[in-house]
C-alpha positions in Angstrom: -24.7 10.4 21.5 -25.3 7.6 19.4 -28.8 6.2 18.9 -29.5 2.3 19.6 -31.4 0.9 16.8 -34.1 -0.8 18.7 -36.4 -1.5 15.4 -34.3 -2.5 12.3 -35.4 -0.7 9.2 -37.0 -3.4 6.7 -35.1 -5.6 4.4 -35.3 -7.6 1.5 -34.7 -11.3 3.3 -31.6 -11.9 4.0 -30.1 -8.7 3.9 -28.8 -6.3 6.3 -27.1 -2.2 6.9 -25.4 -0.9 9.4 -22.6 0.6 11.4 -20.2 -0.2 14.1 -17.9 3.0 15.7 -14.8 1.3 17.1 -12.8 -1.5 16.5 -12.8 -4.1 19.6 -11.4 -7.0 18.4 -14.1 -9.2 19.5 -18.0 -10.0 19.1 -18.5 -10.5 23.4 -18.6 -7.3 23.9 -21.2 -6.1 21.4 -23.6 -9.5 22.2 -23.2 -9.1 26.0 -24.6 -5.4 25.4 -27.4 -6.6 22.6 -28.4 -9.3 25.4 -29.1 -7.0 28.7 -30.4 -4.6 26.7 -32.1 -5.7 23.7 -30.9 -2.7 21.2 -28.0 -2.3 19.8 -24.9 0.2 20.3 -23.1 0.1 17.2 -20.5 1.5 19.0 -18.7 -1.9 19.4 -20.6 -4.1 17.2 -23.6 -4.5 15.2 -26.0 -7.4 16.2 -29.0 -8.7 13.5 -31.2 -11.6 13.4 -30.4 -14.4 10.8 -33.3 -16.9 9.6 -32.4 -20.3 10.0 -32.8 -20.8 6.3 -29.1 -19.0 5.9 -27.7 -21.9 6.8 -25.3 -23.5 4.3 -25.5 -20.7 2.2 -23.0 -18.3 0.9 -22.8 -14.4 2.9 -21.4 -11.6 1.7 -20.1 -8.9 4.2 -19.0 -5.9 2.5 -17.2 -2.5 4.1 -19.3 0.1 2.2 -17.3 3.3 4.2 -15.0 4.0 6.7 -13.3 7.1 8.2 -9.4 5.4 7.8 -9.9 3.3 4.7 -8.5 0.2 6.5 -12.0 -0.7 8.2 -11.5 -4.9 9.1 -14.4 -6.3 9.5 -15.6 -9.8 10.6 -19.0 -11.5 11.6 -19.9 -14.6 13.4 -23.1 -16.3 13.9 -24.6 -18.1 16.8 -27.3 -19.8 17.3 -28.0 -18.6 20.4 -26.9 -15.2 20.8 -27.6 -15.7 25.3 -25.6 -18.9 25.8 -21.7 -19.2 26.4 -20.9 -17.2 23.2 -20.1 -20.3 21.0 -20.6 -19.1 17.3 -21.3 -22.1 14.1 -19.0 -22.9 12.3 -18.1 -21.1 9.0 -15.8 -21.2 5.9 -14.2 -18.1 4.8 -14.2 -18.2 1.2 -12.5 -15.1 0.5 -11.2 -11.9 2.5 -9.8 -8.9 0.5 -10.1 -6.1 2.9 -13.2 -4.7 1.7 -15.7 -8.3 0.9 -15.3 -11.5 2.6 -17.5 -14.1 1.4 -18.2 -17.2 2.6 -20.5 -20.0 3.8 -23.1 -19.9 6.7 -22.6 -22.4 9.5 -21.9 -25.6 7.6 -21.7 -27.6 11.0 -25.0 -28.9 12.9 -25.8 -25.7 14.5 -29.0 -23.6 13.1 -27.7 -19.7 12.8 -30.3 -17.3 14.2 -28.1 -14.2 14.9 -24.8 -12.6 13.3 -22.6 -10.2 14.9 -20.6 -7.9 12.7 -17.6 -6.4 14.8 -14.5 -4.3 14.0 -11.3 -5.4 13.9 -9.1 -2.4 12.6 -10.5 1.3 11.9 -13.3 3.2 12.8 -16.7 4.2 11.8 -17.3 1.2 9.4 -20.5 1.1 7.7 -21.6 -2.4 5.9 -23.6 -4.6 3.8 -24.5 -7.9 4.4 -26.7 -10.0 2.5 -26.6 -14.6 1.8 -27.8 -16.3 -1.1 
């Protein structure tokens, strides 16, 4: 049985850990589950808050293990992680597998929330962090 981590350990700002199980292809699944429950799963996805000072600012996501070695992982931030599910824009800088770095929501939206989902792989553990 997994355990839901209702209270996120602390963090320097802007940074964030975790895990997420199975790859899903998508960030629904994992925000529907954050939102009628309010903890999250990492079994499909891994949901954190974002302050709204992140925005326009370079993120890092980096796959720090995996049980296959081909863990894909993605992330997409909303600012509103309740609504219809549309995430801000954002620029992929670079993608190499293992980092992708690139620049917060550069359109007019405010991020407040990031989902971190896997495409390909399983038991992906990450880091996260903007500058």
């Amino acid at each position: 049985m997994l355990a839901c981590a209702a209270v996120l350990p602390a963090r320097a700002a802007g940074e964030q850990t975790g895990t997420v199980q199975l790859a899903v292809r998508t960030p629904s699944i994992a925000r529907t589950l954050y939102v009628a429950t309010g903890a999250n799963d990492e079994l499909t996805g891994y949901v954190f808050a974002v302050s709204p000072a992140a925005k326009g600012k370079t993120y890092t996501l980096t796959r720090t293990k995996g049980a296959t070695g081909l863990e894909d992982l993605d992330i997409y931030f909303y600012a509103d992680i309740s609504g219809t599910g549309d995430p801000c824009l954002f620029t992929t800088v670079s993608d190499d597998g293992e980092t992708q770095t690139g620049v917060i929501c550069p359109d007019v939206k405010t991020p407040k929330w990031a989902v971190v989902w896997l495409n390909a792989g399983a038991a992906a553990q990450f880091a996260f962090s903007y500058s």
